[in-house]
N, C-alpha and C positions, 0 to 999 in steps of 0.2 A: 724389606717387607714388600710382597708383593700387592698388587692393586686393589685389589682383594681384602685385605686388612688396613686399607687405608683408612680412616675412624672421618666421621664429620668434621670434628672440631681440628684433625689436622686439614684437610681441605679449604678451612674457611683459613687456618694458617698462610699457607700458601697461598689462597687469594689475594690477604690484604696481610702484612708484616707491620707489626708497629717497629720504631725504631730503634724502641729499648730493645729488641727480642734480634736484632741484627748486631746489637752490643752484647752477647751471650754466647756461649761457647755451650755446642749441644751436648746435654752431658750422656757421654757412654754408656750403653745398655751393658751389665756386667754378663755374661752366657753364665748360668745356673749349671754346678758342676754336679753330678752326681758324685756319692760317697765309695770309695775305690773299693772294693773288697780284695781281700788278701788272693792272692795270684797263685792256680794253680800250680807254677813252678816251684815259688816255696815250698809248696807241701812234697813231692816228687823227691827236692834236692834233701830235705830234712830226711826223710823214709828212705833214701840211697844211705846217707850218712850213719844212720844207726844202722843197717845192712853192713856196711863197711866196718863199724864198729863191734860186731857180733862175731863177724866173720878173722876179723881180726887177733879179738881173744880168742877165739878157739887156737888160731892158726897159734899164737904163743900159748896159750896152753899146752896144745898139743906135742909142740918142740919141749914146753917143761917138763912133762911126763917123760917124753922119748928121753931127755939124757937124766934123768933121776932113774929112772928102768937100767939104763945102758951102767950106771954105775950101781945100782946095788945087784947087779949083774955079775961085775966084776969083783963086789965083796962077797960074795956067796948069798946074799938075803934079795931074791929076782921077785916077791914080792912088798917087800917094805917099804920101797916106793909107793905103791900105789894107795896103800894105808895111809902115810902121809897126807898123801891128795885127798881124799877122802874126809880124813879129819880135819883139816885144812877147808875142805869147799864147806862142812860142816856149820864149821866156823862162821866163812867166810856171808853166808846168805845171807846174816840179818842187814851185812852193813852193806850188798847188792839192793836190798829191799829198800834203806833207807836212803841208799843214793839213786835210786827210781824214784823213791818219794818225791827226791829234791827237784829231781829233771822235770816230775808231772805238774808241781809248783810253780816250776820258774816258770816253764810253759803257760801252764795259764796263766799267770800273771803279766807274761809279757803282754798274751793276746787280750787279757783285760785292758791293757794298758793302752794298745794299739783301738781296739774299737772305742774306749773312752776320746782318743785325738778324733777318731775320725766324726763322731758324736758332735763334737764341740765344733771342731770345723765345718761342721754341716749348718750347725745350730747357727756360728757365726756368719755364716755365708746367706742365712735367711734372710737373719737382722740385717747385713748389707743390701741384699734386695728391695727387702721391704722399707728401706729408709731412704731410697731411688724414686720406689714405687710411688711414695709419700712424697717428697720434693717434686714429682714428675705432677700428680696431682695438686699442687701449690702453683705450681708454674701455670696450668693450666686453669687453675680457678682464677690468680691472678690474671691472666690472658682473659678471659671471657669478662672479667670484669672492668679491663680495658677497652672491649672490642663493644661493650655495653655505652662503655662512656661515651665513647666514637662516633656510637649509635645516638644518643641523650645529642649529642654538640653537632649533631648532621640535619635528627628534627628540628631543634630550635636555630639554626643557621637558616633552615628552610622556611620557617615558621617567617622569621627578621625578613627574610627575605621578601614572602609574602606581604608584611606589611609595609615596608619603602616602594615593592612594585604596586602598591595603592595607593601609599603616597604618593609617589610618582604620577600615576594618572588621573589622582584629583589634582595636582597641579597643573598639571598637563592638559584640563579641561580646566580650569579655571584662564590659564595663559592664553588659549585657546576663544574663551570668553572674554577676554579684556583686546587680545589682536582684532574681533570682528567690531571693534568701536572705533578704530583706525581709520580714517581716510588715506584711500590711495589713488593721487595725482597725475599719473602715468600717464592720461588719456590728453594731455594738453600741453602746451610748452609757451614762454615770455620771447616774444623777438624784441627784437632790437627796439622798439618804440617802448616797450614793456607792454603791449598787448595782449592779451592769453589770445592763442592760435591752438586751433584743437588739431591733431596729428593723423595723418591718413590710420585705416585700420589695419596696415601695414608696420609701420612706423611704431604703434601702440605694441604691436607681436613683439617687435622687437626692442622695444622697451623693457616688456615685461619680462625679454626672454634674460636680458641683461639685470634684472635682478636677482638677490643673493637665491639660492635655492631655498624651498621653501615643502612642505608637507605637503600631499593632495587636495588637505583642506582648505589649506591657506591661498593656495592657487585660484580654488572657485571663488573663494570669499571674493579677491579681487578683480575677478569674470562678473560679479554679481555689481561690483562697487564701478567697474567699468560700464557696465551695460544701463545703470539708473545714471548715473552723468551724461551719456548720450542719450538720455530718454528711449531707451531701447532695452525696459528691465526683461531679459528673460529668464524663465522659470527653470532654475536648479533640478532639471530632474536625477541629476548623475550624482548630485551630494548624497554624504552617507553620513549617518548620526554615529561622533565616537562616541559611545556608551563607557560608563566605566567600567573595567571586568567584573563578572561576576566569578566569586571563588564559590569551589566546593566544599562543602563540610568535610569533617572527617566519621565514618560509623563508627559509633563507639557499641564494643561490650554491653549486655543488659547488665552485668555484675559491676561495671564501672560508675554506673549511673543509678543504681536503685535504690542508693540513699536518698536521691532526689525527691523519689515518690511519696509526697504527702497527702493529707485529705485535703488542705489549703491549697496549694498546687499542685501541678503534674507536668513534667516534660512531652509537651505535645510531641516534639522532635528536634532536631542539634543544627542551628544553624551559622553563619559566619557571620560572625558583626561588624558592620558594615558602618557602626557610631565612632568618625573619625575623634571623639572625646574621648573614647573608653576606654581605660587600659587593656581590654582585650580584643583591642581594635585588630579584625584579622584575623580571628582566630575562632574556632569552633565552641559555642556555646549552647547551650541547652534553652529553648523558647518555650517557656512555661506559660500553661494557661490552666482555666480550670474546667469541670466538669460541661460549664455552660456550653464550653466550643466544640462539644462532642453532643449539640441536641440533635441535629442533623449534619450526616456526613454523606457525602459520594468518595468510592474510590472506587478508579480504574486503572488498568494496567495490563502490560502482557503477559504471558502466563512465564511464572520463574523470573518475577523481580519486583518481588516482595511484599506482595498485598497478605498473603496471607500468615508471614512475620508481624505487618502492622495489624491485623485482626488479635491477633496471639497477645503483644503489645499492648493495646487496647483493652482487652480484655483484664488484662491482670492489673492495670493500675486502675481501670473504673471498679474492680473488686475491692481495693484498698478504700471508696466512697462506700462500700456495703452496696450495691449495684444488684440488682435480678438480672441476670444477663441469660438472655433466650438466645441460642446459635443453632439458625437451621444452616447446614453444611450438605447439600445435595455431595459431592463429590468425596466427601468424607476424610476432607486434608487435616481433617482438629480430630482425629478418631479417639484418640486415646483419652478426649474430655469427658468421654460419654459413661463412665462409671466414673463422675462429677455431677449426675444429673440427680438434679433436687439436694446433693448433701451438704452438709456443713460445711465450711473452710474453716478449718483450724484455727490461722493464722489473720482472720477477718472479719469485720463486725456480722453481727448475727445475719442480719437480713441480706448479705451477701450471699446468693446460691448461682448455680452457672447449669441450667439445661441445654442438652443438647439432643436435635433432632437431626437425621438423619436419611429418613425415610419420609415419602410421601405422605402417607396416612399418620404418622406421628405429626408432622408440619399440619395437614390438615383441625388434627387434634387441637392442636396448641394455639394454631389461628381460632379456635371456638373459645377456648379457657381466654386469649389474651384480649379477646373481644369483651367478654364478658367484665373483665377486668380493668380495662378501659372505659367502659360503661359507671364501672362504681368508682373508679376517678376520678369521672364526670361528676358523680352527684356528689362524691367529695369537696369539689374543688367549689360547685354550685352556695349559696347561701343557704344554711339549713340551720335546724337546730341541734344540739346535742346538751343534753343532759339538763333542758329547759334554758339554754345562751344559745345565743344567735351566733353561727360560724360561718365562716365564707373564708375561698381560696386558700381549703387545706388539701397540703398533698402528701405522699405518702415516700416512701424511699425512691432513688431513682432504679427503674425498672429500662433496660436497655434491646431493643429488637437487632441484633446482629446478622446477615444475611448475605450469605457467600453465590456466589455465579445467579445473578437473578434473573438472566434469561432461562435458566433452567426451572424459577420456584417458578415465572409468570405461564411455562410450558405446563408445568404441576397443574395451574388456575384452570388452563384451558381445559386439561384434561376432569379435572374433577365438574369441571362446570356443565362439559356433554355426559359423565356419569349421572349429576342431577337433573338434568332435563329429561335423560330418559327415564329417571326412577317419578320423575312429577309427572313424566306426560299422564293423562285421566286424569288427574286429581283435583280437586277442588281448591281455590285460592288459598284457603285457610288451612289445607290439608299436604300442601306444601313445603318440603322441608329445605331449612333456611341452607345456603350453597355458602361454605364458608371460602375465603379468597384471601390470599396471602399479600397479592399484590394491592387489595381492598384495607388490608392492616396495617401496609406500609405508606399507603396514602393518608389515610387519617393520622397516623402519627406525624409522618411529617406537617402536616399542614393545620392538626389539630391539636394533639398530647403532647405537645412539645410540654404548657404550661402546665400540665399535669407531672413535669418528670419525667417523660415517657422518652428515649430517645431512641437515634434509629442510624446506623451503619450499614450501608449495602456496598457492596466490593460486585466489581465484574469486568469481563474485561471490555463494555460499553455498555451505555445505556441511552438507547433511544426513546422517541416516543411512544414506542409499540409496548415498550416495558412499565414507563414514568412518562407522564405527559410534561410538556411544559413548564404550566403552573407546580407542578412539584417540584422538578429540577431547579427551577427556579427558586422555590423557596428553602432552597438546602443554604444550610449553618455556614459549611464547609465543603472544600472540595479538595483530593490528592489524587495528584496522577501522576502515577509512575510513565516509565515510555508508554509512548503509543501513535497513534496516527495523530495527525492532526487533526483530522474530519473528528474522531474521538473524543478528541481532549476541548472540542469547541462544543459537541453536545452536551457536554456536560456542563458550560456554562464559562469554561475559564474564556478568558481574552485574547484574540487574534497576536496583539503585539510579546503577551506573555509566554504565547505559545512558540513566537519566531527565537525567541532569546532566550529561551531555559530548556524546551524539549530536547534540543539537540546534546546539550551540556551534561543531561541526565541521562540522556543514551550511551554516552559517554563514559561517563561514572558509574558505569555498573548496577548490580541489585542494589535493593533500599536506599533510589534517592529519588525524592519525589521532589514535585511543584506543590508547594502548601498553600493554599488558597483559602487562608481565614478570615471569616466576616467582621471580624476585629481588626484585621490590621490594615492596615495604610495598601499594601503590593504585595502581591506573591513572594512568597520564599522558596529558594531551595531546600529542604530539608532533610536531612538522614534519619531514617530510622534504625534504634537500639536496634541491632541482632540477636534476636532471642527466638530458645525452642522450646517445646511444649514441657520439656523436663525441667529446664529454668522457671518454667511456669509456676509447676505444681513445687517445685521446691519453695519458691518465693512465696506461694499459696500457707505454706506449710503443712505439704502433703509428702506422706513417707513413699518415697520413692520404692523401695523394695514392696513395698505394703500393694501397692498399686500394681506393684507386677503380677505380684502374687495373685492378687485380686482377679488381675486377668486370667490367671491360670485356671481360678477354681470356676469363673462367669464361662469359658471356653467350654470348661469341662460337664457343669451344670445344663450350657444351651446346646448343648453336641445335638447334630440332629436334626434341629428346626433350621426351618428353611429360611421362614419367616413370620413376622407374627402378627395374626387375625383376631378381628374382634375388637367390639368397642372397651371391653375390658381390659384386653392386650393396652390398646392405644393409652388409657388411662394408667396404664402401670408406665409407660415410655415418658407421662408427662410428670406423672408424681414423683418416681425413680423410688417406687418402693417402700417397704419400711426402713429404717434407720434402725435397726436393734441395737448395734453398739459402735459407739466410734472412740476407739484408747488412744490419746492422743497419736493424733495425724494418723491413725488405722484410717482404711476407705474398706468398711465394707462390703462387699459383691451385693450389685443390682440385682435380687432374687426375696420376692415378697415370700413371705411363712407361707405355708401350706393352712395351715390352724389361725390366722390371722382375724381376730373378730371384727363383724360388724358395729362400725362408729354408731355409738347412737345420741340424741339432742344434751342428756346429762354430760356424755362427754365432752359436746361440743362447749357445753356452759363453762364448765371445767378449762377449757384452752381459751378460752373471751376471757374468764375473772386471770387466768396466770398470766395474761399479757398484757391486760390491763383495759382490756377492750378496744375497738374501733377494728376490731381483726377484719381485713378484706378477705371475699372467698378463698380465693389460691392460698392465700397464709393457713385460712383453717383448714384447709386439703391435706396444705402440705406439714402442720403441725400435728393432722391426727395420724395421718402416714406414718410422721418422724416417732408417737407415741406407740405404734403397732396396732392399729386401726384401720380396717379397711375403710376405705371412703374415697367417692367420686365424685366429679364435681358439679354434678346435679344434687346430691345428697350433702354437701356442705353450702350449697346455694341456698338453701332450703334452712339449713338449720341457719346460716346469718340472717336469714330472712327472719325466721321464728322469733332469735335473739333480739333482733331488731323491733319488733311489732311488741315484745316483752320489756323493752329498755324505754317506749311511748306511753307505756301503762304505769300502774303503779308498783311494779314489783323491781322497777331499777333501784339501785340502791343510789350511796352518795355519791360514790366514785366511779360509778357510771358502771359498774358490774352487776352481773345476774343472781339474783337469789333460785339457785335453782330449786 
């Protein structure tokens, strides 16, 4: 066989042999005969042979005639010969005819006979291949199933491994520890009176040089144990701290790990335990936390290793909390979320929805709705009353600000912020229209809605002051940094020492390993994050993956055309995501509002207060009249909570805190 039909699995053969498979005798390929057909010669020699046989009886015929003629010749009757013959062939036809029958019989039956063996010897000859072919594939699955094993007893060799080389070097720093408690004498020596006599600094070299060999460390120790006995301590600047190794995780699978994902906990990320008690001391475990350690995050890193996997990540198990998750995406790496915006998730509590913005002027948008929204957090969370009781610090689901390259959203601020200066220049204080600011959003959340619920993820690959001041970065939950500079990875807050001992490690290891710096724990981790993609997403969401293509097809084919889209109504349809008309299970229907879509009006909104049970914030009632097919904005649902609200102080609230409309 040439090179050319060489298959995988014999390659990986001939790489690595097990030993059984060298105790085996290869079995012979049998060559697959084709069924002979009967040889033109046969037919040739048959057709000469009755030829031969025609010409034969004639030949004796013709001699019987000639001396039957020649004697009644000589009796005087020169025709009554031929009379005879005559009567005679008469005769003779029927039993010609019946012995042609017999030859035309035997004939075929022979050749019936003949194509029957060749049938069966064909027939036979499959079943033998095919019972090769079969053993040939046994052999082979058995093979791969040893070559598995091999594989299974190479990781956990390696795994053992790993764990006696940490043994080894917490011993090895413990030994290490109990040698610098040692006194070493070398510096003096007893004469002959018994005197101690201290030994030229000559004398001491050569003392020392006369003992057993010894580690780098152990050397200084007694440079250091030398130099305080002659009052002459000098300072170790050439010592070096053995640390103990730090191992790298291993990435696991999103599908490996997503039973993990509860509303109780969540695998932040996969680290190595490092609890010489544990039984899985050594080995890559899953470091779970809960929603808290996600109030504020920084992540940075270099572009292609993996922040925007941990975004993806992230996203899908705070969806599993029922989470509002806002993802402005300037670069538009999460594109395919964006007919996700404002719908349902099948597979997740109600009040989980996932917007996504894209554009400028949608981000703009969304910074005015999530302000506003934040506002009535506030007076949520504030002491108030409801329903004639006194309430204080109520909050609401958690709502999540997700924000990809934020030197680009803070570039967005500057620009929108020269737009409104030049639209305010003339105008009067009051006439003023308010400058909405994204990086103004991400401030107050971090530093202020955290106890609202509110949380906040920004990803980039730095962030300095110019972006986040100080006192912000400072007050982040959490910080991951994939590689990057070190000047980077110190703006952000990690630590000079954390930085010299794990950045390099992680450059090292490839995409998705970060430095985890949580405010929970004791020291930085290494951490791997799950590998997962946007389609693992929406499957784990329980969204129909074809349903979604689909979907693509018909929104492509529907927005043919538009460049882009203007208008404060446009912007409003970008935050709402439309109406909802029908969603069959895990269906995503296409982002495209009715044409005929009526105007919301106050009886409807009363109508979505009493089926929710009331306390509805604006954006809930936007996005429930939406979800009903109602047009409404979010000035027009601010207004009708407000109504509801002034009507719920009066006397027309009922018991249960609903509207009699």
């Amino acid at each position: 066989m040439g090179d050319s039909g060489v298959t995988t699995m014999e390659k990986q053969r001939h790489g690595r042999v097990v030993e059984s498979d060298l105790a085996r005798t290869a079995l012979p390929l049998r060559q697959q005969q084709q069924v002979p057909a009967p040889g033109e010669s046969a037919r040739h020699l048959l057709l000469l042979a009755g030829l031969g046989l025609i010409l034969l009886g004639l030949v004796v015929a013709g001699i019987w005639i000639g001396v039957l003629s020649i004697i009644d010749a000589i009796q005087g009757h020169p025709l009554s010969s031929w009379h005879h013959v005559l009567a005679w062939l008469d005769s003779a036809k029927w039993y010609a005819l019946w012995l042609g029958l017999l030859i035309v019989v035997y004939l075929g039956l022979k050749r019936g006979w003949s194509a029957y063996k060749a049938i069966d010897d064909h027939r036979t000859e499959k079943q033998l291949l095919a019972a090769e072919v079969h053993e040939r594939e046994q052999r082979d699955r058995e093979y791969d199933l040893r070559q598995e094993e091999l594989r299974q007893r190479d990781l956990e060799s390696q795994r053992v491994m790993q764990v006696e080389m940490a043994k080894l070097a917490q011993a090895y720093r413990i030994r290490t520890m109990e040698l610098q408690q040692i006194p070493f004498g070398v510096q003096a020596i007893h004469d002959g009176e018994g005197q101690l006599q201290l030994l030229p600094a000559v004398q001491i070299e050569q003392t020392r040089a006369a003992l057993p060999p010894a580690g780098r460390q152990l050397k200084e120790q007694m440079a250091q144990h030398s130099a305080a006995a002659s009052g002459d301590l000098a300072s170790s600047d050439g010592e070096e701290d053995r640390e103990e190794a730090i191992l790298i995780p291993e990435k696991p699978l999103f599908w490996e790990i997503a039973d993990l994902i509860t509303t109780e906990r969540m695998p932040l990320c996969f680290v190595v335990d490092d609890d010489p008690a544990s039984r899985w001391y050594g080995q890559t475990v899953p470091q779970f936390g809960t929603i808290d350690d996600l109030l504020s995050l920084a992540v940075i890193g270099k572009p292609g290793k993996g922040k925007t996997v941990l975004l993806i990540y992230y996203t899908t198990i705070l969806a599993v909390y029922g989470a509002e998750i806002h993802i402005f995406d300037p670069h538009g790496a999460m594109g395919e979320l964006a007919l996700l915006h404002g719908r349902p998730l099948p597979g997740m509590p109600e009040t989980a929805r996932i917007y996504y913005y894209d554009r400028k002027d949608t981000m703009m948008q969304a910074a005015r709705v999530l302000k506003v929204e934040m506002d009535d957090r506030d007076v949520l969370y504030r002491t108030h009353t409801e329903n004639g009781v006194l309430v204080s610090r109520k909050v609401k689901h958690p709502l999540l600000i997700l924000a990809d390259e934020l030197p680009i959203l803070a570039e967005f601020d500057n620009e929108v912020r020269a737009e409104y200066k030049e639209r305010n220049q003339g105008k009067a204080y009051s006439e003023r229209e308010e400058v909405p600011s994204l990086i103004h959003l991400i401030k107050r959340t971090v530093l202020e809605a955290r106890k609202w619920r509110m949380f906040f993820i920004g990803s980039s690959q730095s962030i300095d002051a110019s972006i986040l001041p100080t006192k912000v970065t400072d007050a982040l939950n959490s910080r991951i940094v994939f590689f990057n500079s070190d000047r980077k990875a110190r703006m952000v807050g990690l630590e000079a020492d954390v930085i010299k001992k794990m950045l390099p490690l992680i450059r090292r290891a490839g995409p998705g390993m970060t430095i985890y710096d949580c405010a929970r724990w004791d020291t930085p981790k290494i951490g791997a994050i799950p590998d997962i993609k946007v389609e693992d997403m929406l499957q784990f969401l329980g969204v129909d993956l074809e349903a979604l293509t689909e979907s693509w097809v018909v929104e492509s084919g529907r927005s043919g055309g538009e460049s882009e889209r203007a208008g404060v109504e446009q912007d409003e349809d970008a935050f709402t995501g439309g109406s909802e008309d029908a969603w069959e299970e895990s269906k995503i229907v296409p982002l495209v509002r009715p044409e005929t879509a009526r105007k919301a009006t106050y009886n409807d909104a009363v109508q979505v207060w009493n089926d929710l049970g009331g306390n509805v914030g604006r954006i809930q009632m936007q996005n429930e009249l939406n979800a009903r097919g109602f047009a409404c904005v979010p000035n027009q649902a601010r207004e009708f909570v407000k109504k509801i609200r002034e009507a719920l102080s009066g006397d027309s609230a009922g018991v249960d805190g609903c509207v009699d409309g």
